[in-house]
C-alpha positions in Angstrom: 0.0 0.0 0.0 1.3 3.4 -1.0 1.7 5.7 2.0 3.9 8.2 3.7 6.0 9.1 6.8 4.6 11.8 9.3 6.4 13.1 12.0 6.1 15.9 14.3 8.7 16.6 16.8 7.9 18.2 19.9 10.0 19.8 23.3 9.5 16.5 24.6 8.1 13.9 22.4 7.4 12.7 18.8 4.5 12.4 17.3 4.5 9.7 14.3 2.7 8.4 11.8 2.6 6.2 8.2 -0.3 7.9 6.3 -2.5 6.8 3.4 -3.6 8.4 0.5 -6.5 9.0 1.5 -5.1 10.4 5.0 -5.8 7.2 6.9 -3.7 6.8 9.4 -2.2 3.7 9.2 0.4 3.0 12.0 0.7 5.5 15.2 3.9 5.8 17.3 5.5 8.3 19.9 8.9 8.4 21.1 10.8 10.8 23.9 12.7 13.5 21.7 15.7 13.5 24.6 16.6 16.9 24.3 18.2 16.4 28.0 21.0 14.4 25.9 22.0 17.8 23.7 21.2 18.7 20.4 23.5 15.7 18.6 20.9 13.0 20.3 17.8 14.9 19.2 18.6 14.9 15.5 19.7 11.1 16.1 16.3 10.3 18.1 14.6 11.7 14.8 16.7 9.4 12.1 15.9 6.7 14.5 12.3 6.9 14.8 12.0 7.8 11.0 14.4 4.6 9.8 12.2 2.6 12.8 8.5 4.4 10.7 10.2 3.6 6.7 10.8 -0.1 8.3 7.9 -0.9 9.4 6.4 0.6 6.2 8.3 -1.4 4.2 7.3 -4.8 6.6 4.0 -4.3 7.0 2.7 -2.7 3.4 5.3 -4.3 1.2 7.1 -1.0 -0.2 9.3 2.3 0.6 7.2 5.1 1.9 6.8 7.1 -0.8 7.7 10.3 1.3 8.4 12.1 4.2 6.9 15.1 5.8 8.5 16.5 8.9 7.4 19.6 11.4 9.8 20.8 13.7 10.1 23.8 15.9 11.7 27.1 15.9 13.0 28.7 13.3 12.5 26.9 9.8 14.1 27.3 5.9 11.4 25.1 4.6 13.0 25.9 1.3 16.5 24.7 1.9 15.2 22.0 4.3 17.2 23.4 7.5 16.0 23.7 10.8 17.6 26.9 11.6 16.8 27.4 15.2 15.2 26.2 18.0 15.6 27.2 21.8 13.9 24.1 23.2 16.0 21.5 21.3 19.2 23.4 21.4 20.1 23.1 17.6 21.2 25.6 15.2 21.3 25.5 11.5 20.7 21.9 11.2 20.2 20.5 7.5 17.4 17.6 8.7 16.0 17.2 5.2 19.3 16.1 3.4 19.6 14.0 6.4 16.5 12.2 6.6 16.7 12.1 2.6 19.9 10.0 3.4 18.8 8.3 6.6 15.7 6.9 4.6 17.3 6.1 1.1 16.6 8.7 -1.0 13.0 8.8 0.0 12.1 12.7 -0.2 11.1 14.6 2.5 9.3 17.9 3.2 10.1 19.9 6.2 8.2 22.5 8.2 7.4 24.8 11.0 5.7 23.1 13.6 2.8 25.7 14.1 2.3 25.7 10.4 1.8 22.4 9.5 -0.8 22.3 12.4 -2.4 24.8 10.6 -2.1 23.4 7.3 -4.1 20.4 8.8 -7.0 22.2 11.1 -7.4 24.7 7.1 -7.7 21.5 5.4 -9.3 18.7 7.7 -9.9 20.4 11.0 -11.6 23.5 12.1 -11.3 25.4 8.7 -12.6 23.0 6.3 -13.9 24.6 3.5 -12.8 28.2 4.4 -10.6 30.1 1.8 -8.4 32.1 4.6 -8.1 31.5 8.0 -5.7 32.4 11.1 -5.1 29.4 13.4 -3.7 30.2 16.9 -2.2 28.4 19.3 -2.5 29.2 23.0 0.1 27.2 24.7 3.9 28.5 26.6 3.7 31.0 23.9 1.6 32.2 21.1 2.0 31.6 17.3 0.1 31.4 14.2 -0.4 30.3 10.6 -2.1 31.8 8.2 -4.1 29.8 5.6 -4.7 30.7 2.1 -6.4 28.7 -0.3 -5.4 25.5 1.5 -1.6 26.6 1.4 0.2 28.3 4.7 1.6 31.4 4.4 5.4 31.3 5.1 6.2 35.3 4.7 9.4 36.1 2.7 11.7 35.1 5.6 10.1 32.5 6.9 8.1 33.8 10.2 4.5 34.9 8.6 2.4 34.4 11.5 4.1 35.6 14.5 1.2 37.1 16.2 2.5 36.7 19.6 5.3 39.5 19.6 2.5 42.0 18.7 2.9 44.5 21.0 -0.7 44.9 22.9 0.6 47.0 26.2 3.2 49.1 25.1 5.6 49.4 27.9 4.4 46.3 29.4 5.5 42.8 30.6 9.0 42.2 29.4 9.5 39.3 26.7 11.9 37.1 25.6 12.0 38.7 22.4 13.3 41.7 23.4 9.8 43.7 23.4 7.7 44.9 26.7 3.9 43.8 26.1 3.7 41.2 23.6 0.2 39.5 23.1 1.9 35.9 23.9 2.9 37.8 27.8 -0.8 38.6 28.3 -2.6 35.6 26.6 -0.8 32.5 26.6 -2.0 29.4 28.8 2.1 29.9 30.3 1.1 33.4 31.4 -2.6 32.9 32.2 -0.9 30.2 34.6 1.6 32.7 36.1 -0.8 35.2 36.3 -3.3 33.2 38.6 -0.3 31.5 40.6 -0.1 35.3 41.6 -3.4 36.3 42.5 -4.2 32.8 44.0 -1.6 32.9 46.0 -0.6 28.9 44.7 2.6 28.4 43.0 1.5 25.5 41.8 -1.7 26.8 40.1 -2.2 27.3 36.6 -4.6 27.9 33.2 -6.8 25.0 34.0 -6.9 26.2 37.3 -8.2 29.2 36.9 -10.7 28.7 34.5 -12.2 26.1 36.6 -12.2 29.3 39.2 -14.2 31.3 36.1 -16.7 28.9 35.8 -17.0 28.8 39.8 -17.4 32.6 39.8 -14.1 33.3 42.0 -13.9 36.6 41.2 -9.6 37.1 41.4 -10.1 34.6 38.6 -12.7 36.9 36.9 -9.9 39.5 36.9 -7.3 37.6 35.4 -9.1 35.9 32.8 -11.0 38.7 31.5 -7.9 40.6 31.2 -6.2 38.0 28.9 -9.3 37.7 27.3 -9.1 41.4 26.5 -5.5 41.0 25.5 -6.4 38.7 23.1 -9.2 40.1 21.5 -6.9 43.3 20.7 -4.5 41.3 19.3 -7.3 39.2 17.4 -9.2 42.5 15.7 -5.7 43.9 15.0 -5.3 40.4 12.9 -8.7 40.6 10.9 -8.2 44.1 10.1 -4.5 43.4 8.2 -6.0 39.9 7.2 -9.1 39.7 6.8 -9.6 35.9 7.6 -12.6 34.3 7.4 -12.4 32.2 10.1 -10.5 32.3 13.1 -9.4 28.9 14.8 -8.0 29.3 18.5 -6.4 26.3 19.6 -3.4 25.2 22.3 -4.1 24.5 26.1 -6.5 27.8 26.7 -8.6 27.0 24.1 -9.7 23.7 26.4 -11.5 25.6 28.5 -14.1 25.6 25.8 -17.1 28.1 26.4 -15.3 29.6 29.4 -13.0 31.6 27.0 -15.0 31.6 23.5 -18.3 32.8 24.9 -16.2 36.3 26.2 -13.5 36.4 23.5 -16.3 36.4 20.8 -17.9 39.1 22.6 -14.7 41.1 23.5 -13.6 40.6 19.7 -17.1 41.4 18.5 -17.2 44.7 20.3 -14.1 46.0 18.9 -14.6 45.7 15.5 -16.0 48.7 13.8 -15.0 48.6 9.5 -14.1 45.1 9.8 -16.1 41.9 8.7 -16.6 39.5 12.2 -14.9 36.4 11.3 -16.2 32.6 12.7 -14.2 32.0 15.8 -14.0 28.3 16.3 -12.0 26.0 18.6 -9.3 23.8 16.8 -10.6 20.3 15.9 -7.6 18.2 15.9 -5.9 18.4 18.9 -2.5 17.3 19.7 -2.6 15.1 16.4 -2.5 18.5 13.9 1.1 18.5 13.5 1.6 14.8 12.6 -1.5 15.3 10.3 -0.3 18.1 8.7 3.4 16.9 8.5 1.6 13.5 6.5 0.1 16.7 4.1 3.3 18.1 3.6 4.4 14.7 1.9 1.7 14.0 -0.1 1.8 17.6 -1.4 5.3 17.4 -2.5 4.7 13.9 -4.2 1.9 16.0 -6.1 4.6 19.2 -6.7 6.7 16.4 -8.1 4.6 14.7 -10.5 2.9 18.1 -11.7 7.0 19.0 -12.7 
């Protein structure tokens, strides 16, 4: 049976999959990425688990995957095939694609952004199915987005299309990691929903969950701090639809399971700040923590289909 490797690599584990033509999902695997063992071990935990996925391919269906698609964070060249940079892992410049190329016999492989091939998947099969442009968002340590066109993510000219969470919402605000005061991902994220509560709870241990389980028991600290993330998101949301102009927006990450207790007052919030602007759908992400593996199984069929159309 004709099918292809998907793989999603994670902070801390590996998502994995061999994928049919018709995006059945054919074998499922996980592995530790073992960034604890340095950068070296990672990329070697990833030619591992791929060589493991192509031999069990080649075992159980009779033939050579017939391609690879792989999401990774950080920084990506999808073009040159490099995974540039990635704080979490610990690498820098490294060129994955010729190596899994190698690694896997000259099967070839796709690489991409993490939060972009998630995307790819919730445009196509998840949450945006059927919608011409869309903005997906995750809401997890940090905040990032992809930006869907005509079933095709955006890259940008560099590469980083889709940063939404180094907006600046509070000028002069929360410092960042980036290097900015205010960004939308210090204000919104489930990482600093989590701090934010910890504080006003007085728990260290508390976090996102936490609190919204404190919204929905009418605590009103939790009020507070919700609402103002809420708001924070909502600015940074309208200041998305007016330079895109999505039609549907799809939240996703660890916030967005708190279901109605943050959609009910973000569509509000988002809804009362927009004046010119056409109100997008604002829907939660369908796929969960299976997006990236389904989107890196898209990535390989797609350049199987760039390669036959040259």
């Amino acid at each position: 049976m004709r099918h292809v490797i998907a793989l999603d690599v994670g902070g801390t584990g590996m998502k994995a999959a061999l994928v049919g033509p018709d995006g059945e999902l054919l074998h499922e695997a996980r592995r530790d990425t073992g960034r604890d063992r340095g950068p070296d071990a990672v990329v070697a935990s990833i030619l591992d688990f791929a060589d493991a996925l192509r031999a069990h391919g080649l075992a159980e269906f009779g033939e050579q995957a017939a391609a690879a698609g792989v999401a990774v964070p950080g920084i990506v060249d999808t073009e040159k095939g490099v995974a540039v940079y990635a704080a979490n892992l610990g690498w820098s410049d490294v060129p994955l694609r010729d190596m899994l190329t190698a690694r896997l016999g000259g099967t070839p492989v796709a690489l991409g952004h993490d939060v972009r091939t998630g995307g790819l998947a919730e445009g196509r099969i998840g949450a945006g199915r059927g919608a011409d442009r869309f903005l997906f968002m995750p809401l997890g340590t940090g905040i990032a987005g992809a930006i869907g066109i005509n079933g095709v993510i955006e890259p940008g000219a560099h590469g980083s299309a889709g940063e939404i969470g180094h907006v600046v919402i509070r000028p002069g605000g929360i410092p960042c990691g980036c290097g900015q005061r205010g960004c939308l991902e210090r204000l919104a994220s489930a990482s600093a929903v989590s701090l934010a509560w910890a504080e006003a709870s007085g728990d260290p241990e508390a976090d996102a969950a936490d609190c919204a389980r404190a919204v929905a028991a009418g605590d009103p600290r939790a009020v507070a701090v919700w609402q103002e993330a809420v708001d924070a998101l909502a600015d940074g949301l309208v200041m998305a639809v007016t330079l895109l102009d999505p039609r549907t927006l799809i939240i996703g990450g660890g916030l967005a399971e708190a279901g109605e207790t943050l959609f009910t007052p973000l569509r509000a919030a988002v809804e009362e700040r927009v004046t010119f602007q056409k109100l997008p759908t604002i829907v939660p992400a369908a796929l969960g923590d299976t997006a990236g593996c389904l989107g890196a199984g898209l990535l390989a069929w797609d350049l199987l289909a760039t390669e036959v159309s040259a």
